[in-house]
N, C-alpha and C positions, 0 to 999 in steps of 0.2 A: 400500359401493356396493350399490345395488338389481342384484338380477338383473334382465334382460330377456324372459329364456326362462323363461315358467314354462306349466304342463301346464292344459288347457283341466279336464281332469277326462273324467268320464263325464256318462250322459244319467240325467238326474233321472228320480224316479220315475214311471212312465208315460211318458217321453220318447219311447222309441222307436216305439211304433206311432203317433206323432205325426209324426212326420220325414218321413215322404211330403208331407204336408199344407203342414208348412213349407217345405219344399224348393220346394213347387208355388207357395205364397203368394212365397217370396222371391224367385223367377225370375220370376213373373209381375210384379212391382215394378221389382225391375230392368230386365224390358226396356221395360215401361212410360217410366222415369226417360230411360233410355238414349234411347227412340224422343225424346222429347219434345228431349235435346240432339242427339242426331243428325240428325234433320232439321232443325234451326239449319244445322247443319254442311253437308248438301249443300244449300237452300237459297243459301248466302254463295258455293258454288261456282258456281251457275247463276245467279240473278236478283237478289240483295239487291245487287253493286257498284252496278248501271246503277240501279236504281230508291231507293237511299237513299243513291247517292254518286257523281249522276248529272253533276255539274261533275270530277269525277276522269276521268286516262286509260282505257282499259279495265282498264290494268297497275295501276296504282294505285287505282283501284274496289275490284279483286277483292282489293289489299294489305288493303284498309280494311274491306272482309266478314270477311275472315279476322282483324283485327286487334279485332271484333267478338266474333267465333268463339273469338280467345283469351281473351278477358274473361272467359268460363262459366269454364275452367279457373281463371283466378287467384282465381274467387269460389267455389271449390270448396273451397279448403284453409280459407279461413273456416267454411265453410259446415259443414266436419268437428270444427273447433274446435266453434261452436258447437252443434251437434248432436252431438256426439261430449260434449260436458258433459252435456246431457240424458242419454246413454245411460247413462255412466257414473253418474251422481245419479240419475236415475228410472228408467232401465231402459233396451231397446232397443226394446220392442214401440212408445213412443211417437214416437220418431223415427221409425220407418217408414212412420208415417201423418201427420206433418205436414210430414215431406219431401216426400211424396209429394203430398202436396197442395200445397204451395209450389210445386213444377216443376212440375205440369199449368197451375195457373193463369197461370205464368207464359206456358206455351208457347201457353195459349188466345191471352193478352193480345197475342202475338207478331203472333198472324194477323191481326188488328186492325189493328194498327198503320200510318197512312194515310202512303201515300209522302213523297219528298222533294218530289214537283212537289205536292203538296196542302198539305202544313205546314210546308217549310223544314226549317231545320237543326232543331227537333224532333224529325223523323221519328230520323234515327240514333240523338239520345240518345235518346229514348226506348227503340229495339231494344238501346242499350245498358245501359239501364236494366235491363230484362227479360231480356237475355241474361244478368246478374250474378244476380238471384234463381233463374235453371235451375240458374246453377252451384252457387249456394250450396244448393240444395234437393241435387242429385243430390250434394255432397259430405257431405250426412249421410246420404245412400240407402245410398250401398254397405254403410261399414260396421257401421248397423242389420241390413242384410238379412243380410249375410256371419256375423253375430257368432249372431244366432237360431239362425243353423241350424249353427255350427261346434260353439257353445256347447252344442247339444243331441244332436250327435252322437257313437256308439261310439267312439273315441279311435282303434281298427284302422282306422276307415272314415271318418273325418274330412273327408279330403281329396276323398273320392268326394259325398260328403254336403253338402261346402262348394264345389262345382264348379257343383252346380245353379243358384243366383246369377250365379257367370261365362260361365252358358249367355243368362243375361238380356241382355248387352250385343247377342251375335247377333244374337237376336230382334227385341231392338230397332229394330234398324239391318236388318235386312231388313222391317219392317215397314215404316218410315220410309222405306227405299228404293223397295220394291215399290210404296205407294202414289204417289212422284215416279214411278214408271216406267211405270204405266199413267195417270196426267196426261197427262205429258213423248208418252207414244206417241198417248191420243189426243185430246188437244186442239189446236188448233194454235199457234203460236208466240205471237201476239196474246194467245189465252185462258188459255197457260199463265201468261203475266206478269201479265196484268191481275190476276186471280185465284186460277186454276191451285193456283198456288206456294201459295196458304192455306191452303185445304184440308186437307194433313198438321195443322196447325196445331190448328185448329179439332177433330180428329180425337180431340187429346189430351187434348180434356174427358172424353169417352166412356171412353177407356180408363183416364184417373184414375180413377173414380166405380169401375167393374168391380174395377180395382186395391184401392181403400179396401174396396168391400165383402167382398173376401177377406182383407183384414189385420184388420180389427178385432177375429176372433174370435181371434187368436194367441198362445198361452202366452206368459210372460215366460221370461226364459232359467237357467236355472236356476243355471247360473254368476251371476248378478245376485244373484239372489235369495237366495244361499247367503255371500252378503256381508256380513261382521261391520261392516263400516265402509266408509263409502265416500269418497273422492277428496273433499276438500273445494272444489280447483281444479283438477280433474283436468291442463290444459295444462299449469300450473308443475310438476307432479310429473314431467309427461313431459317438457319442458325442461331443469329439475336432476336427472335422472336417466336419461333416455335421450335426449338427443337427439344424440348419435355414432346410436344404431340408427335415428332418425328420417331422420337424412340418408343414410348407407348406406340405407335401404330404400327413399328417394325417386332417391338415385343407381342404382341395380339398376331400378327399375322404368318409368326413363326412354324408356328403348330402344321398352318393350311401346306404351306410346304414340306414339311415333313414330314406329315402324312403323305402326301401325295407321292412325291416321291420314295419315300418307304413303300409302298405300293404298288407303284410303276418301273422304278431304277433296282432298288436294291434286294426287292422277294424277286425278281425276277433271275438274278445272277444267282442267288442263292441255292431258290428253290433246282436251277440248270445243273449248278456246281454242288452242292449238296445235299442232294436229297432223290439227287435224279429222276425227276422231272422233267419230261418233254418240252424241251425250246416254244413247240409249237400250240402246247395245250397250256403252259404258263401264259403266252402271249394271250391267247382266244379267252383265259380265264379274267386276265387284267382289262382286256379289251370290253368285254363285258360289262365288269364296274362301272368302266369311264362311258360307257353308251346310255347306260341309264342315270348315270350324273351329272350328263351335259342334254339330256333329255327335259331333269324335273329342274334347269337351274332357272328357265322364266319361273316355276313354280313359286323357288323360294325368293324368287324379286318380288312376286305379288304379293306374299306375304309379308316381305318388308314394309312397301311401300302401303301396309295396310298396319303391320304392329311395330315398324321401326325399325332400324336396322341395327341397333343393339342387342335387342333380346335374341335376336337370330345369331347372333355374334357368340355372343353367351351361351347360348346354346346348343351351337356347333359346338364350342369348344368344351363343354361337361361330355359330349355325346363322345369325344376323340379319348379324352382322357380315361373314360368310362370303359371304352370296346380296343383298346391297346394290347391288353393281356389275352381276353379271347380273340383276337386279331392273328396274335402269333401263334396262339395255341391251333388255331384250321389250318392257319397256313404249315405250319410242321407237321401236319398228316399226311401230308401232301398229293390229298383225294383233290380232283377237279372240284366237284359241288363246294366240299365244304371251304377250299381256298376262295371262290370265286362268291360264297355269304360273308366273310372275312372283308374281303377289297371292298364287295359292295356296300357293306355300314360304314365304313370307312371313308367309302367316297361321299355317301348320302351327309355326314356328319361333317367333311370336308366343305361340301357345295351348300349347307346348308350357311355357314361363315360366308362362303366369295363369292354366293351368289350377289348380296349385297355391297360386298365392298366396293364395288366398280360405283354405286353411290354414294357411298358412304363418306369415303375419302377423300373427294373433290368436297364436298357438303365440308368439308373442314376446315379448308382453307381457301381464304378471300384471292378473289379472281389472278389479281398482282403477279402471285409464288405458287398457283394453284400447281401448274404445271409442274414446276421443283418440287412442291414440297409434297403430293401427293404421289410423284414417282419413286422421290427419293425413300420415303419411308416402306411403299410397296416392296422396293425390292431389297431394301434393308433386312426386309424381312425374309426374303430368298436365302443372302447370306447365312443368318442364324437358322434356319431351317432346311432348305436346298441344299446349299452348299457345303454341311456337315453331316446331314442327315446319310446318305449313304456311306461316306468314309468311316462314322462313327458306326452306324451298324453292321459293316461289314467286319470291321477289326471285333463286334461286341460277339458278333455269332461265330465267332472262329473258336472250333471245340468241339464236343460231342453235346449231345443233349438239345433240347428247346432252348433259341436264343433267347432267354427271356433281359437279358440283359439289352435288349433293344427294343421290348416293349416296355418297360421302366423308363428309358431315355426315352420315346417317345410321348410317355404319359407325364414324364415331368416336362418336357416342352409344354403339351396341352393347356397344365396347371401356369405357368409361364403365362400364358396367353388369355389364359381366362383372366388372371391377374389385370392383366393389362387393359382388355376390353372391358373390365369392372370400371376401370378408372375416365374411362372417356365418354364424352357427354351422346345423349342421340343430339340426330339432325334431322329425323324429318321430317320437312318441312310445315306439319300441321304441331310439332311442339317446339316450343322456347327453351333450349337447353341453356344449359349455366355452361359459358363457354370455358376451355380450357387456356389459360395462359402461362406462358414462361417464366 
């Protein structure tokens, strides 16, 4: 049996005073990628049910935005396979840039896209056409960007080095938000639907192009490059030989998605739609969360890279399953303060898990399938967590009363995932874990 766990190395000659450079270029793509799917995502929350699924209930609208919404994630774990063969056959540097180009153009093509009252059933497939190519592009972003900069980092500092990337998503999504939130504040209802809502859209060419021209210049990784032989298919290698750690690493990372987006996607429609709640005080309250949890996420890299990146694994996930119930219970008062101490344990216990992972996961598999096999299970993890998580919550809160029937499904995800990261070994690099085999 193939081991799982094998050691990234050290940083090639000259690496290191390069690593600021890439750190900068990788976060600045990731949140790029990220903006580009997350404003899909609040988009499907506010205006896409009524305007491309405008014969649905308002309940069944918003099901079928979100059922859109889950598309990108199922087109993600493609998108790692086949981007994730590129990285491992020719490198990582080039996946960064035609991923990257793939989600911009898709997310331009988005704002385009002419209602349902203009072209009929069209309009949807279409958005679901395009929502599929975001996902497929962003599931060979991460792990391009994550691998650059793991692959190029001191082995001590790995973790702190491979954080900057999981600073990308933040960014993202406060970008993507803050632009919906000065629309949403000052246009008025009328202008934000008619067009409002495109804008973000359109936005994403601009910051593709910025994005491409800081990657182009980017070393190859030197783990790549140091490679006698390479993966002839790389997926089948990671199928007959690791896919137990494929599935353990998509079952552990379920939670972080689901949370998240419980969070960000699905309180937000909710708390608009039910509980009436201002568009623009749910956005400022969520946006909050995510600013102080893409703030402390070098934090919990140092602490990885100081007690491991398990026990922070582990520990995210008792923290998520633990604050589920009071989670829903602030959010259903639907005061500002107390919604926005809800998001932010939420997130802390989120970022306390992904801060790590961006080491963690390459630390698992040997250089060969690195690429495949730590995309593939990443966004494995999206599907069970992402890509269910709002459609399931939204149908669980439909009713009178506290949704608590979607702080239960979230807390058994959590339990899911604590499962999961019980089972798999540490990796860093100061202990000798017992590796995981097939």
């Amino acid at each position: 049996m193939r081991k799982s766990h094998s050691p990234l190395g050290t940083t090639g000659a000259g690496g290191a005073p390069s690593l600021p450079r890439l750190a900068a270029a990788s976060l600045a793509g990731t949140a790029i990628e990220f903006y580009d799917f997350f404003v899909y995502g609040t988009a499907a929350a506010l205006v896409l049910g009524p305007l491309f699924f405008p014969t649905f209930s308002p309940l069944a609208g918003t099901l079928a935005a979100f059922a859109t919404f889950g598309v990108g994630f199922v087109a993600r774990p493609l998108g790692s396979v086949l981007f994730g063969h590129i990285g491992d056959r020719r490198g990582r540097r080039p996946v960064l840039i035609v991923s990257l180009l793939l989600t911009g153009l898709a997310t331009v093509a988005v704002g385009c896209v002419p209602t349902y009252d203009s072209i009929g059933t069209a309009a949807p497939v279409l958005l679901l056409v395009l929502r599929f190519l975001q996902g497929l592009g962003l599931g060979g972003e991460w792990g391009g960007a994550v691998l650059l900069t793991a692959e190029h980092a001191p082995a001590e500092r790995r973790g702190l080095w491979s954080s900057f990337p999981q600073i990308g998503p933040s960014l993202g999504f406060l970008l993507a938000n803050g632009i919906m939130l000065v629309l949403s504040a000052t246009l008025t209802e009328a202008q934000f639907t008619s067009w409002g809502w495109r804008v973000p859209f359109w936005a994403a060419g601009l910051l593709a192009a910025a994005g491409l021209a800081l990657r182009t210049s980017l070393p190859e990784s030197p783990s790549f490059l140091e490679l006698r032989e390479h993966a002839r298919v790389p997926l089948a290698e990671v199928v007959r030989d690791h896919w137990r750690l494929v599935l353990l690493t998509a079952g552990a990372l379920a939670v972080g998605y689901a949370v998240f987006y419980a969070v960000t996607t699905w309180s937000l429609a909710y708390a608009v739609e039910e509980l009436d709640v201002s568009r623009t005080v749910m956005l400022a309250c969520i946006m909050a969360a995510v600013v102080v949890k893409g703030a402390l996420t070098p934090v919990a890299a140092l602490l990885g890279d100081r007690y491991g990146r398990r026990p922070l694994c582990l520990l995210g996930c008792a923290l998520c399953a633990l604050w589920m119930f009071p989670m829903i219970a602030l959010l259903s008062t639907g005061e500002p303060l107390l919604m926005f101490v809800g998001f932010l344990v939420a997130m802390l216990a989120f970022i306390t898990m992904f801060a790590v992972i961006a080491a963690y996961l390459p630390e698992l598999y040997e250089p060969r399938v690195r690429c495949t096999g730590a995309a593939v299970g990443y966004n494995l993890g999206g599907v069970l967590g992402g890509a269910l998580t709002p459609v399931v919550a939204t149908a669980a809160a439909h009713g009178e009363g506290t949704p608590w029937g979607v702080a239960a499904y979230l807390t058994a995800v959590a339990l899911l995932s604590l499962g999961c990261f019980a089972l798999l070994p540490e990796t860093r690099p100061a202990s000798e874990p017992a590796p995981v085999t097939a």
